[in-house]
C-alpha positions in Angstrom: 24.9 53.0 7.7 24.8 56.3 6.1 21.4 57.4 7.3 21.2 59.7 10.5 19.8 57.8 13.9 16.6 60.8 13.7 15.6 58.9 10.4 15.4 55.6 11.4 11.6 54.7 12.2 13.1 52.8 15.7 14.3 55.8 17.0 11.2 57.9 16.4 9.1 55.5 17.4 10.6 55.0 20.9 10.8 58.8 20.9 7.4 58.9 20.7 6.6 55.4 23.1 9.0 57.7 26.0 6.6 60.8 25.4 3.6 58.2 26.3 5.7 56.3 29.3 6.5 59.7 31.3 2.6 60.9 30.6 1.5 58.0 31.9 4.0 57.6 35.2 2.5 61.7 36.0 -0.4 60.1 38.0 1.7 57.3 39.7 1.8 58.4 43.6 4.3 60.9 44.8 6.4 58.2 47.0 7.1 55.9 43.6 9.1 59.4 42.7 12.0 58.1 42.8 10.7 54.0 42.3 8.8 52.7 39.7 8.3 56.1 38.2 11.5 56.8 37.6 12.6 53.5 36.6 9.9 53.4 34.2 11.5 56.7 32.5 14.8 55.9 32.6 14.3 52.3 30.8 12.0 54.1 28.2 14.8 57.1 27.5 17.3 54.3 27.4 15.3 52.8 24.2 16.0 55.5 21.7 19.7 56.2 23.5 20.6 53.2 22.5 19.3 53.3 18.9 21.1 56.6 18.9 24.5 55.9 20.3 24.9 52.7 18.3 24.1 54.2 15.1 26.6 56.6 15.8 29.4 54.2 15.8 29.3 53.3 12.4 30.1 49.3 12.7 27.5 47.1 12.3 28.4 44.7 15.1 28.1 48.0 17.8 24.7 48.7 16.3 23.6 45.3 16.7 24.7 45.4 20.3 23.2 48.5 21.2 19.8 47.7 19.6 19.7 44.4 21.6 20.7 46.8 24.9 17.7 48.9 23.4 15.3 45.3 23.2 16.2 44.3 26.5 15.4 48.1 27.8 12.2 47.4 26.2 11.3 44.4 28.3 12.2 46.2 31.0 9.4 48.4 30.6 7.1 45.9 29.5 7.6 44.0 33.1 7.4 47.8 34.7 4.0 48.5 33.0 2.7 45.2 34.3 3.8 45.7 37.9 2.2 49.5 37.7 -0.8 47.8 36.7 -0.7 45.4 39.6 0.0 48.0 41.7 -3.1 50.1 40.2 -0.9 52.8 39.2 -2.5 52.6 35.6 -5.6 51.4 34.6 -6.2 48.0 32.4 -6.5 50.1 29.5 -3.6 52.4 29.9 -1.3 49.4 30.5 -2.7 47.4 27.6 -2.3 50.6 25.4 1.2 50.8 26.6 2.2 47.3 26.2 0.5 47.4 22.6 3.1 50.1 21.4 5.9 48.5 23.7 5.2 45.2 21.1 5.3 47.2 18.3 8.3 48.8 18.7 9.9 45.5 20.0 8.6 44.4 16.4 10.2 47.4 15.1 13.6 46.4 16.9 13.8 42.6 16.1 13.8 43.5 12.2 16.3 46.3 12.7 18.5 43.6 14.5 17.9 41.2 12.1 18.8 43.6 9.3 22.3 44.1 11.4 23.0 40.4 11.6 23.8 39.8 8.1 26.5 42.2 8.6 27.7 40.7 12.1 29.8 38.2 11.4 30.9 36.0 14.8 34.5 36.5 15.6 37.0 33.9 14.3 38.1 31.9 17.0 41.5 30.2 16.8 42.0 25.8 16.7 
């Protein structure tokens, strides 16, 4: 757990995925502002906040549970994007484009987690 969170290709990857989501929510219309928009942004910043902040606590069970609150951010999205694209907020192809690097990084994520669950070990519970 010695490396910083900035080197870990997760983070800069979802750094990256929340520069796409927040140009892509710039055309949605002015009253989803404060709706879909914004729901959109927050779940994406929430992706590499949680890489981040669970990194930063140096046990291996936090990190595991704040890269699963960072996978289920992640689905978040994914289910956003889709509803934007019923909506006809984005187009097929920007949704598909989005959802493409939304299953990357969720590719990204479930190896980083499984990489943390050899070092999780289930509590002990008492007989």
């Amino acid at each position: 757990m010695g490396q910083s969170y900035r080197d870990l290709i997760a983070w800069k990857k979802s750094m990256g995925f929340v520069r796409e989501v927040y140009r892509a929510t710039q055309g949605f219309p002015r009253e989803e502002l404060y709706g879909l928009s914004s729901q959109l942004r927050r779940a994406a910043v929430s992706v590499p906040s949680n890489i981040a902040e669970g990194q930063a606590h140096y046990s291996p069970r936090e990190f595991h549970r704040f890269l699963s609150h960072a996978r289920g951010s992640l689905v978040e999205i994914e289910t956003q994007i889709m509803i934007a694209q019923d909506l006809a907020y984005l187009s097929s192809d920007q949704a598909e484009r989005l959802l493409l690097k939304a299953a990357e990084l969720g590719r990204i994520l479930n190896g980083l987690i499984k990489s943390t669950n050899s070092d999780t070990k289930p509590l002990q519970t008492p007989n």
